[in-house]
C-alpha positions in Angstrom: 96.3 97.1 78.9 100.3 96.5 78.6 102.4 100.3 78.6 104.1 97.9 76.2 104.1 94.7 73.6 107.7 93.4 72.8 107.7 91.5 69.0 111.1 89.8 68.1 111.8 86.3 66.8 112.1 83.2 69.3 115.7 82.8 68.2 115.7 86.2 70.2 113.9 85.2 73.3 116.6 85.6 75.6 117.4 89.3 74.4 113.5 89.8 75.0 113.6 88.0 78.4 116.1 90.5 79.6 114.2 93.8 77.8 111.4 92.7 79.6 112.6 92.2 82.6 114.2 95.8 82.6 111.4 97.4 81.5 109.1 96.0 84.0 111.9 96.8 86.7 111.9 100.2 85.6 107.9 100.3 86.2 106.4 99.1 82.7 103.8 96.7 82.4 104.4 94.6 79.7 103.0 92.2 77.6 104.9 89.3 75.3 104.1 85.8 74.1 105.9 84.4 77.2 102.4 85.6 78.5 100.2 83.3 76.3 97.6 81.1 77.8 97.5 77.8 77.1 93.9 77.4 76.3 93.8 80.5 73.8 94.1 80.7 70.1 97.0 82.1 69.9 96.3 84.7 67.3 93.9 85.8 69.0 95.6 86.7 72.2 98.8 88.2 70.2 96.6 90.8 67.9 94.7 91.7 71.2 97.6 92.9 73.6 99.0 94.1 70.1 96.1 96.4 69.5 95.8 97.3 73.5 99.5 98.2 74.2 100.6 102.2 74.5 103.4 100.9 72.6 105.4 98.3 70.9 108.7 97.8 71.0 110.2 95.5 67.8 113.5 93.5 68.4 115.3 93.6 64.5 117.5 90.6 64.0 118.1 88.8 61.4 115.7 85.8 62.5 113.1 88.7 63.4 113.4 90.3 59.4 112.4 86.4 58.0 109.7 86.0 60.4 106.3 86.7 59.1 104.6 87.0 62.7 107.5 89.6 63.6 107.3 91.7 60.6 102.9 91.7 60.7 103.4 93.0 64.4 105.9 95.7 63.0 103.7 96.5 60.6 100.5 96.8 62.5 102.5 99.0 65.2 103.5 101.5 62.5 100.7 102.0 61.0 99.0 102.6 64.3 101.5 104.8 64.9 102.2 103.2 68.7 106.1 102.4 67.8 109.2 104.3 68.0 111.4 102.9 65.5 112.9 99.9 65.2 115.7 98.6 67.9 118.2 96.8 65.9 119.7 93.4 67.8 122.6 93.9 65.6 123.2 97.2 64.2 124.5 97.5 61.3 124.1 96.8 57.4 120.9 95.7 56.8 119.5 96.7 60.2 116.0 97.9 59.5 115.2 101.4 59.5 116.5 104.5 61.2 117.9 104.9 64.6 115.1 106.8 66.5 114.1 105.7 69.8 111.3 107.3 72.0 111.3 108.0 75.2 108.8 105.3 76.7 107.0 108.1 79.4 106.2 110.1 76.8 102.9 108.2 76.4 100.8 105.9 73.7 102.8 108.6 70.9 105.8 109.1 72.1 108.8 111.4 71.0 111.9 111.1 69.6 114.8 110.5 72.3 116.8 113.7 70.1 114.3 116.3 69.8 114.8 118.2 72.6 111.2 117.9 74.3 
């Protein structure tokens, strides 16, 4: 099971290469679609790590807002309450969401990076 599953749009795979990379520097294990197996249904594999991951972290750009894959895995996340917020690619108008970001060694819930705990 992943500490943590990356969404974002492929426009933004470079942006995501480097997250992940960071991430598993700083001790993370994560999962993204770089991962995918060949001989998998793709689906399948994505909604799995999706449901397993502690948390997911959701790259908002403005390919990731028109992509229907990006947006499902937002939407799963939130409503399983494993994300933080969203972390805008390019803040400003538009950007989706507030600007809360938890602290990922919190755990599967996580906290808000400003309240104090």
């Amino acid at each position: 099971m992943a500490d943590v599953f990356i969404s974002y749009a492929r426009e933004d795979e470079a942006v995501a290469r480097r997250l992940a990379k960071a991430l598993r520097t700083a001790g993370f294990d994560i999962w993204w679609d770089a991962d995918l197996p060949a001989h998998r249904a793709y689906s399948e594999v994505i909604e799995r790590n999706l449901s397993e991951a502690k948390a997911v972290i959701v790259l908002w750009s403005k390919s990731a807002t028109q992509s229907q894959w990006v947006r499902a895995e937002a939407d799963y996340a939130r409503n399983a309450g494993r994300t933080g917020g969203p972390v805008p690619q390019c803040a400003g108008p538009g950007a989706r969401g507030s600007r809360r970001h938890r602290h990922l060694r919190a755990g599967a819930r996580g906290r808000r990076a400003d309240d104090g705990k």
